[in-house]
BADODREN-623865 format. One record per residue (C-alpha): residue in three letters; chain; x negated, y negated, z negated. Coordinates in steps of 0.001 Angstrom, whole numbers, plus 524288, in hexadecimal, padded with zeros to 5 digits. Example, Ala and Ser with C-alpha at 12.3 -4.5 7.8 and 13.67 -1.06 7.14 Angstrom:
REM residues 2
<rest = ALA&kette = A&x = 7CFF4&y = 81194&z = 7E188> .
<rest = SER&kette = A&x = 7CA9A&y = 80424&z = 7E41C> .
***
This chain:
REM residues 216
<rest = UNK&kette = A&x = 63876&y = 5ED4B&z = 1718A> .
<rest = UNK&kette = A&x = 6403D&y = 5EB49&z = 16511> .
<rest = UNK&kette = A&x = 63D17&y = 5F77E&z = 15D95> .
<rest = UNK&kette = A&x = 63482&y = 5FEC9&z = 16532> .
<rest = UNK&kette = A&x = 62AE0&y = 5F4FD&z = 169EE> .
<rest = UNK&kette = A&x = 62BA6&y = 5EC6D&z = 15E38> .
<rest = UNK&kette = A&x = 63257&y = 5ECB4&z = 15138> .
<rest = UNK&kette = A&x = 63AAA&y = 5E039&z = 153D9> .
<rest = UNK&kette = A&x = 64581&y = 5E6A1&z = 14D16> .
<rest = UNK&kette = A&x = 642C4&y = 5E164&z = 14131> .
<rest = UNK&kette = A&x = 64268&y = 5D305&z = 1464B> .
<rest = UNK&kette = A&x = 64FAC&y = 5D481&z = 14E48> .
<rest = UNK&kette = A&x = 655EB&y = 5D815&z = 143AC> .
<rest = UNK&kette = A&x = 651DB&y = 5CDA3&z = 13A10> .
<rest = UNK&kette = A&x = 65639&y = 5C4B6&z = 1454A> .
<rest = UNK&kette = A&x = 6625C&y = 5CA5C&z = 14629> .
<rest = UNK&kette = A&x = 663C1&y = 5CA38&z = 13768> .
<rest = UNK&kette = A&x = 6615A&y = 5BCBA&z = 13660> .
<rest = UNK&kette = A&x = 66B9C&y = 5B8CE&z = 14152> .
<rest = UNK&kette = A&x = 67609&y = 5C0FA&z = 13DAC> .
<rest = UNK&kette = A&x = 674D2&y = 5BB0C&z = 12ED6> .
<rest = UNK&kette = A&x = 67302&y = 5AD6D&z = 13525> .
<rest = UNK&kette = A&x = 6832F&y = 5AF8F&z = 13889> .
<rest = UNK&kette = A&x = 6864D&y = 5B52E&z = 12A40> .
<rest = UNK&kette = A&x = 686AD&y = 5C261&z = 12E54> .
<rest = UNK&kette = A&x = 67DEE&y = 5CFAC&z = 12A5D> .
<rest = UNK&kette = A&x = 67451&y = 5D708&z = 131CE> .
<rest = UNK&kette = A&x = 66FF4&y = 5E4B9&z = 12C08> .
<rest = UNK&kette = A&x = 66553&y = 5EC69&z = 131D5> .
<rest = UNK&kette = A&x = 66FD1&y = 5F605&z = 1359D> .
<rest = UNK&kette = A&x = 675CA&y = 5EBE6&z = 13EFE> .
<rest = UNK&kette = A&x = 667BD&y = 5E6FC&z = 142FE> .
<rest = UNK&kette = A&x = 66721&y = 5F593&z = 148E7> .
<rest = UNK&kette = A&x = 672B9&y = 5F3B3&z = 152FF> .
<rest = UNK&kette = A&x = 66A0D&y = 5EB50&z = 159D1> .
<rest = UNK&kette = A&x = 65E86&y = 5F3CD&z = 15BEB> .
<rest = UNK&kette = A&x = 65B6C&y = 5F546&z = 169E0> .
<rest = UNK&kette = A&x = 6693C&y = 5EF42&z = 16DDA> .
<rest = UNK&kette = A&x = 66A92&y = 5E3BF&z = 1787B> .
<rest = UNK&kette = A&x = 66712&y = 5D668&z = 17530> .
<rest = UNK&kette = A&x = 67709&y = 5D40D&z = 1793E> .
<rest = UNK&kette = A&x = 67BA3&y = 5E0D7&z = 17116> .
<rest = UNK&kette = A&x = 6722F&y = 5DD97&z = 16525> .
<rest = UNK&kette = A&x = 67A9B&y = 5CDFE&z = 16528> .
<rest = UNK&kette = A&x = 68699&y = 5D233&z = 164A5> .
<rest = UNK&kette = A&x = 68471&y = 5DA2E&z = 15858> .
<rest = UNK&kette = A&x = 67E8A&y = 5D0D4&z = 15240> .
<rest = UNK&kette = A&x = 68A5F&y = 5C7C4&z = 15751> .
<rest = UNK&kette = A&x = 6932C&y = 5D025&z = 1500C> .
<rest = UNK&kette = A&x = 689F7&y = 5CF1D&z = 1451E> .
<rest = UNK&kette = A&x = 6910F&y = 5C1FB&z = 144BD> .
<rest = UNK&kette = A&x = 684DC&y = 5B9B9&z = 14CAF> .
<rest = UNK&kette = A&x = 68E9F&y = 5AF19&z = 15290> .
<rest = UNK&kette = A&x = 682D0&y = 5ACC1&z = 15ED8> .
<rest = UNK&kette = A&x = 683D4&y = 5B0F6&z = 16AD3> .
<rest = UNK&kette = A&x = 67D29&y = 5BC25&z = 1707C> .
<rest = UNK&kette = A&x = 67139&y = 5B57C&z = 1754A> .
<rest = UNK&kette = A&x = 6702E&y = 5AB41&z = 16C9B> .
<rest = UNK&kette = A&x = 66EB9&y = 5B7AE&z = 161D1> .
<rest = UNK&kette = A&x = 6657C&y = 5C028&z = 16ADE> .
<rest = UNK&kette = A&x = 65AFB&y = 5B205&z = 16DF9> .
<rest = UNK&kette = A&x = 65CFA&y = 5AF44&z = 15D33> .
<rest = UNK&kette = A&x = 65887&y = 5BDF7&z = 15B20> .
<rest = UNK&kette = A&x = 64E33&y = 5BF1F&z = 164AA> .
<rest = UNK&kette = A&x = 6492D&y = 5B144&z = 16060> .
<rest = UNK&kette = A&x = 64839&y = 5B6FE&z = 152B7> .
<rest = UNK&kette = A&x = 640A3&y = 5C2FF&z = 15592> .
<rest = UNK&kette = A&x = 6377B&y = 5BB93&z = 15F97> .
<rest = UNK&kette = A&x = 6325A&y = 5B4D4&z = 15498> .
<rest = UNK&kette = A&x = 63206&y = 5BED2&z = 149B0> .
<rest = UNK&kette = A&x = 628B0&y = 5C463&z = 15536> .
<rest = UNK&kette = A&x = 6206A&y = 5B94D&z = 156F5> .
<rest = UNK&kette = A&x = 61F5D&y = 5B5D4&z = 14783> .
<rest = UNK&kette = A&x = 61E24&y = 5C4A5&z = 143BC> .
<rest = UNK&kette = A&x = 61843&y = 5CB7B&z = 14DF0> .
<rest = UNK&kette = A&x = 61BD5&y = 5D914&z = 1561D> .
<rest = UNK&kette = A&x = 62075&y = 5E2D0&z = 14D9A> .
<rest = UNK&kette = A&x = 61AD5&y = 5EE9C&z = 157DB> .
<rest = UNK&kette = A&x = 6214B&y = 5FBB7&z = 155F7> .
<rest = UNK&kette = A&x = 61729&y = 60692&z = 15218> .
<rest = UNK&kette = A&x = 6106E&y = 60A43&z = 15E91> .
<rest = UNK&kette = A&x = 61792&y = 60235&z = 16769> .
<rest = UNK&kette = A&x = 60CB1&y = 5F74C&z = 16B99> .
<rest = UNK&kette = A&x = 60340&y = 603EF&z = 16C7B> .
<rest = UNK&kette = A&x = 60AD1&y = 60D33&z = 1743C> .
<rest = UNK&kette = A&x = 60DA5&y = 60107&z = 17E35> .
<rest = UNK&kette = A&x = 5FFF8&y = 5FD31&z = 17F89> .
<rest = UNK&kette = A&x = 5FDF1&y = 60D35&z = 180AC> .
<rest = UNK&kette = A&x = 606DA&y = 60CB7&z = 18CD4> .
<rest = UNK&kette = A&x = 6002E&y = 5FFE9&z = 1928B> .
<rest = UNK&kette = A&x = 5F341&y = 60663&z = 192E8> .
<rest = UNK&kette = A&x = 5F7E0&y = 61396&z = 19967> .
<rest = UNK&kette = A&x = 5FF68&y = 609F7&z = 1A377> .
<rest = UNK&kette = A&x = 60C9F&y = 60D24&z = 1A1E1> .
<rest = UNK&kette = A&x = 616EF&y = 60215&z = 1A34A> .
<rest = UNK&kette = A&x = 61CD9&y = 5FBD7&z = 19911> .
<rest = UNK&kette = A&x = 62A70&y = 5F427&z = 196E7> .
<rest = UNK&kette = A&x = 6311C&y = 5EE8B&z = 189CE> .
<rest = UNK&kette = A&x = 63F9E&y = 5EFDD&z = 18B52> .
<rest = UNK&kette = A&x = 646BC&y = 5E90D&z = 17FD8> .
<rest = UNK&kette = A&x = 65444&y = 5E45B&z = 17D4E> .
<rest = UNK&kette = A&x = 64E6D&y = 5D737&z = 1764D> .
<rest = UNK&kette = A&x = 64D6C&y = 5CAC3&z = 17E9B> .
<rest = UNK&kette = A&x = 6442D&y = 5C8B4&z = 189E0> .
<rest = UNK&kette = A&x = 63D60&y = 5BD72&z = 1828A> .
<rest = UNK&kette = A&x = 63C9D&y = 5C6BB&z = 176DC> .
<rest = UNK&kette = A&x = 635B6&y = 5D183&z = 17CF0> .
<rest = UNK&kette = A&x = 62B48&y = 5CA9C&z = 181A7> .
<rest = UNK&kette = A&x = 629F8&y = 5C400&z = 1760F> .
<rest = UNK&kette = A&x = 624DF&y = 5CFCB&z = 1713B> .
<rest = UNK&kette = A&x = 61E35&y = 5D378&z = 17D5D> .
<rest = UNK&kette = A&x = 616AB&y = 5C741&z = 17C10> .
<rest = UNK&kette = A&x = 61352&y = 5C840&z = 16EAE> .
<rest = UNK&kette = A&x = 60CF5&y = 5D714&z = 17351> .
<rest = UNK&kette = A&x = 5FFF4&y = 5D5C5&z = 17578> .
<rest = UNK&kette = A&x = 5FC61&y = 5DF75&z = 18131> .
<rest = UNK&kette = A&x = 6065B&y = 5DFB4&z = 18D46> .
<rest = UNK&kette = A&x = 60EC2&y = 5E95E&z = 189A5> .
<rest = UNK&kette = A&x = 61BED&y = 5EADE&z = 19456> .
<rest = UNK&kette = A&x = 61AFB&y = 5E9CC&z = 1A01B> .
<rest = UNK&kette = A&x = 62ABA&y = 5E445&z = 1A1F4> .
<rest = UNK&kette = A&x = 6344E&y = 5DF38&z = 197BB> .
<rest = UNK&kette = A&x = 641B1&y = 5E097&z = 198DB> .
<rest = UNK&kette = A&x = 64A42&y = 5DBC8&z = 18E0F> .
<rest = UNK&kette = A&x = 65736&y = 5D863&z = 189FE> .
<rest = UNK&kette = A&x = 65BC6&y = 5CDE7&z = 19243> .
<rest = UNK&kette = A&x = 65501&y = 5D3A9&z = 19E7A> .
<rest = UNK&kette = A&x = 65F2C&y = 5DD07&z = 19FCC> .
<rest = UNK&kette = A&x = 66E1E&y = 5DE34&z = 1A0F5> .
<rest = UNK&kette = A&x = 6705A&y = 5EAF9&z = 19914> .
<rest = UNK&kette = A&x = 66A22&y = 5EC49&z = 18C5F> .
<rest = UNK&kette = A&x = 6645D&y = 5F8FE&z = 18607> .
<rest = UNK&kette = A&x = 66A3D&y = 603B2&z = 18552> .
<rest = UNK&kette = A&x = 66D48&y = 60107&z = 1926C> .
<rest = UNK&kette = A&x = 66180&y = 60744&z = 19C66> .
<rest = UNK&kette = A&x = 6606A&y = 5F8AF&z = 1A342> .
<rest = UNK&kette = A&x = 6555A&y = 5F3AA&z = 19AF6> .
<rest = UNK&kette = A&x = 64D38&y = 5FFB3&z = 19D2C> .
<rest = UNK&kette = A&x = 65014&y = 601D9&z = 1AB2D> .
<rest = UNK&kette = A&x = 64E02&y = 5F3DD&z = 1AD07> .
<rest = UNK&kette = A&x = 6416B&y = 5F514&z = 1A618> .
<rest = UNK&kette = A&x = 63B35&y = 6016D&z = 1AE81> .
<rest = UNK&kette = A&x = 63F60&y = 5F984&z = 1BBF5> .
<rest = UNK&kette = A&x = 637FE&y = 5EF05&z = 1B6B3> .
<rest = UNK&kette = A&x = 62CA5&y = 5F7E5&z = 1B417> .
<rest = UNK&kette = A&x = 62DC6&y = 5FDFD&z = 1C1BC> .
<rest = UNK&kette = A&x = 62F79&y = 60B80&z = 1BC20> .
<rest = UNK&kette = A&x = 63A62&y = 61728&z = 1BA7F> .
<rest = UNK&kette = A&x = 6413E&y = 61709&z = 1ADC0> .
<rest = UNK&kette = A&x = 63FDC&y = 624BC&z = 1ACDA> .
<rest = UNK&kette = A&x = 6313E&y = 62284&z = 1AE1A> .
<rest = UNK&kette = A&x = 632F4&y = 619FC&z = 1A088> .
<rest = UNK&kette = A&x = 63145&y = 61D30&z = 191EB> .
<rest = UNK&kette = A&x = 63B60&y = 614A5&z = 1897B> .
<rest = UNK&kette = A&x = 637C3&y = 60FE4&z = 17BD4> .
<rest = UNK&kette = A&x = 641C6&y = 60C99&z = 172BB> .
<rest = UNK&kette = A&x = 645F0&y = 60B77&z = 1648E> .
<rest = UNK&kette = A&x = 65454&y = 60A00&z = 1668D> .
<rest = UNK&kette = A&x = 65DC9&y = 61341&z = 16ACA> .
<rest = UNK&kette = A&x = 66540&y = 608F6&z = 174D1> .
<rest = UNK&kette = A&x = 656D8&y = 6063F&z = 1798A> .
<rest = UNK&kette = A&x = 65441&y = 61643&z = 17A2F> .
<rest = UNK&kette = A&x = 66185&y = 61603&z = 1814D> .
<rest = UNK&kette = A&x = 65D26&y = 60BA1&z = 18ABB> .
<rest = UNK&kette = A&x = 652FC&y = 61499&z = 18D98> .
<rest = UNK&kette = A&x = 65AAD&y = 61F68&z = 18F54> .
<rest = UNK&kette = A&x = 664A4&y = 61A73&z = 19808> .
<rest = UNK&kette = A&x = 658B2&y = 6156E&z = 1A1E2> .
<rest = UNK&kette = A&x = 65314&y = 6228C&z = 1A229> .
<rest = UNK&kette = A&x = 646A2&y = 61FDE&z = 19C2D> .
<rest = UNK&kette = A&x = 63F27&y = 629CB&z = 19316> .
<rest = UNK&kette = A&x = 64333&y = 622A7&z = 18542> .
<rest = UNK&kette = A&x = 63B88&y = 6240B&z = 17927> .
<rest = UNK&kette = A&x = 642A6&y = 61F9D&z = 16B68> .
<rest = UNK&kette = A&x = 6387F&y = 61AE5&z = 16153> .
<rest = UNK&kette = A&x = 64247&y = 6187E&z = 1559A> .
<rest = UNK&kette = A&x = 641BD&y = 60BB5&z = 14DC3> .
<rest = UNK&kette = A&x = 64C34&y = 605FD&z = 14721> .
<rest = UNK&kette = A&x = 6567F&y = 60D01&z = 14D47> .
<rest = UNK&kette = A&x = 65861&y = 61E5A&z = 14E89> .
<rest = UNK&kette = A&x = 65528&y = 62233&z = 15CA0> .
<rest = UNK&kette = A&x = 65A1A&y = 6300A&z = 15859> .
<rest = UNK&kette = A&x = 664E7&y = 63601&z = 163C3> .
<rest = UNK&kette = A&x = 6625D&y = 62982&z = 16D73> .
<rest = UNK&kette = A&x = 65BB8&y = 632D4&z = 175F3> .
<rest = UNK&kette = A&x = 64FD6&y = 62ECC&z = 1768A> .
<rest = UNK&kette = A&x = 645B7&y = 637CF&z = 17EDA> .
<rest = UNK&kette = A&x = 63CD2&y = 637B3&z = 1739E> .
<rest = UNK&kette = A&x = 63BAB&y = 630E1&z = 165F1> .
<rest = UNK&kette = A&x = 62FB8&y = 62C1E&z = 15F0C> .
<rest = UNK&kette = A&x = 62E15&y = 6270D&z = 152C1> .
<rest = UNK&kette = A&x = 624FA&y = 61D0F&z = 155E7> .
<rest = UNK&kette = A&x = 61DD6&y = 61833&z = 1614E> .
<rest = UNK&kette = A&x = 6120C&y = 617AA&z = 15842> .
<rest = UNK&kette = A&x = 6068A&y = 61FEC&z = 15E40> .
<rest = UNK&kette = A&x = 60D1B&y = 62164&z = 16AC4> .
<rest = UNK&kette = A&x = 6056E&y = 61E72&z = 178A3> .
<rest = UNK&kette = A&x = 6095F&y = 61E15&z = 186DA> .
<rest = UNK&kette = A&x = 604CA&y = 62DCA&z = 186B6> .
<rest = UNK&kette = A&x = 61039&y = 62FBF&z = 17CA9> .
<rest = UNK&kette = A&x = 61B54&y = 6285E&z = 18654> .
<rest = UNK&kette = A&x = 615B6&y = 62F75&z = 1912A> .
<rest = UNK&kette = A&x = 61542&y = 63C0A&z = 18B9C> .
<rest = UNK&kette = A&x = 624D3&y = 63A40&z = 18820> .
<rest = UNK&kette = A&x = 628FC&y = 634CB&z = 195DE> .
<rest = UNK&kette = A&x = 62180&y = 64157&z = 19AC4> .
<rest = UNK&kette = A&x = 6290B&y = 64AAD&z = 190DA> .
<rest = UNK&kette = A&x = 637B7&y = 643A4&z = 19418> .
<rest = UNK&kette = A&x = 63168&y = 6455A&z = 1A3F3> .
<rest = UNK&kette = A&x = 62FCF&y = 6535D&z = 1A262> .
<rest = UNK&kette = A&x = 63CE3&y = 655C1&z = 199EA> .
<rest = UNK&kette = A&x = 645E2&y = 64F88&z = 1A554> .
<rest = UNK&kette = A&x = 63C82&y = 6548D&z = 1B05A> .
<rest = UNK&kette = A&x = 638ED&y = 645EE&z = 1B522> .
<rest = UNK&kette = A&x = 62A83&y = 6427B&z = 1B9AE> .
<rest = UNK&kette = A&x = 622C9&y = 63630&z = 1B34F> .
***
């Protein structure tokens, strides 16, 4: 969601600014980036060394409070092409589901906020026991969605989300934001998702298909 869906980066981290300087400390945009795509659990315990004296959840709710409402006041910050390539895949039928690291409550936030359906499941943070990169989320999310994970196309702008995808053994697809996606492994890189349809995805699960000698 975080980064490929949205551009929520910027709000995070001004969140995570503001805490860290709430217990004297100093947050740089350098350590902002340790936290991109990590666990909610992973992401507050660097800021706990940061010198946050909260504990874990108490410092994940205060963050997620924080960029709830820079959503609400400011709006959704869409990435380029990512509302139109989901409403692309909507219309051609394919199924649909937001996997993000951010709280439950938080994701469909900004589900709600959307204003076509646009996933067809949601699994988030605290709906699983092993955070990215572990494959849980992602295998978690194509049982939900009835289907093969093989049969999926992962989006991600993270590498621990690309290696989430990875480990689950879905085709994944690195569309670089903040962080480089370069030697992850990705299956394919794009710049942007701007100008992309459901033809596009479909076109690269066929191409990975053919190179491994699997059948969509």
């Amino acid at each position: 969601m975080d980064g490929t869906l949205v551009d929520t980066e910027p709000y995070w981290m001004a969140a995570e600014t503001s805490l860290v300087e709430s217990f004297g400390g100093t947050w740089t945009h350098e350590d902002a980036l340790q936290l991109v795509g990590n666990g909610l659990i992973d992401s507050a315990i660097i800021l706990q060394n940061a010198g946050v004296d909260m504990e874990a959840e108490a410092i994940i709710s205060l963050l997620t409070d924080g960029v709830q409402h820079a959503l609400r006041t400011q709006g959704i910050p869409f990435r380029p092409g990512a509302r139109e390539l989901l409403q692309s895949l909507r219309r051609v039928g394919i199924p649909t589901g937001l996997v993000t690291m951010s709280l439950r409550r938080m994701a469909l936030g900004v589900v709600d906020l959307m204003e076509f359906e646009a996933f067809d499941i949601v699994v988030a943070g605290d709906d699983v026991t092993n955070p990215k990169p572990h494959p849980e989320p992602y295998l978690h999310a194509a049982s939900l969605l009835e289907i093969d994970i093989a049969d999926a196309v992962v989006i991600e702008d993270s590498p621990t989300g690309l290696r989430a995808g990875l480990a689950a053994g879905a085709v994944a697809l690195g569309v670089p934001h903040i962080v480089s996606l370069d030697h992850v492994g990705a299956h394919e890189l794009w710049p942007t998702l701007e100008g992309r349809t459901a033809a596009d995805l479909i076109d690269l699960f066929d191409r990975q298909a053919s190179t491994t000698g699997a059948t969509r």
